[in-house]
C-alpha positions, 0 to 999 in steps of 0.5 A, a space after each residue: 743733202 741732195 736736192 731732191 727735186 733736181 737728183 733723177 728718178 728714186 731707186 731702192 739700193 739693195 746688197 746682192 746678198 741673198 739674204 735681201 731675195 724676199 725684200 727685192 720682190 717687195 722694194 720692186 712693185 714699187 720702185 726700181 731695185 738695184 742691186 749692189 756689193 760694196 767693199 772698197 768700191 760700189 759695184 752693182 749687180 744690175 745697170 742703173 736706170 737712169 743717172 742721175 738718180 736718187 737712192 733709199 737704202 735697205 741693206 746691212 747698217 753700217 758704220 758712220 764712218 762706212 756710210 760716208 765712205 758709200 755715200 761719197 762713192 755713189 754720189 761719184 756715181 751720180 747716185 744720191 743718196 737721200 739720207 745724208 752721213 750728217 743725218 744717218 750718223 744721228 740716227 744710229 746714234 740715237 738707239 745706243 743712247 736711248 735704249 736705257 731710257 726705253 727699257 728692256 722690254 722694247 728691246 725684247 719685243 724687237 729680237 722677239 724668239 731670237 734667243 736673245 734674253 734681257 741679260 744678254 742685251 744689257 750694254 
């Protein structure tokens, strides 16, 4: 986990992907945005305003394993993200286990008119 009161400024990592247009306009009354493609490499859309900096991410969910990948390949990049592999990997592993215990019917309200039916969502 980064020390967040040494790690730079607080900016929010979007992907450059259009689906994330709306979220930009948003994430920027309040923080700077910077955007970015991630493949093998990190690659941003936009410079940096400032390194070191600290990084919220808001953007497609990624494996565990991914997300580890993306967080050592920032911080090569003196960019911190502030959710560690440690924590992000408990996070999403929480829903798959707790989704039987919460019910259906919090999962239909979460994929709302999408199409999805209770039977479709059963693990």
């Amino acid at each position: 986990m980064c020390d967040l009161a040494r790690e730079g400024p607080l900016i929010a990592l979007l992907p450059a992907h259009a689906e994330f247009d709306d979220e930009e306009a948003a994430a920027a009354q309040f923080l700077p945005v910077v955007r970015f493609t991630f493949a093998d490499e990190v690659t941003f859309a936009s410079p940096l305003p400032e390194v070191p900096c600290r990084a919220v991410h808001r953007g497609f969910m990624l494996s565990a394993e991914r997300w580890r990948t993306f967080y050592r390949r920032l911080a090569g990049m003196n960019v911190h993200l502030v959710v560690s592999p440690e924590e992000y990997e408990r996070a999403h592993a929480l829903l798959p286990e707790r989704l039987p215990r919460i019910g259906f019917d919090l999962a239909a309200c979460i994929v709302g008119g999408s199409g999805f039916t209770r039977h479709s969502l059963r693990m």
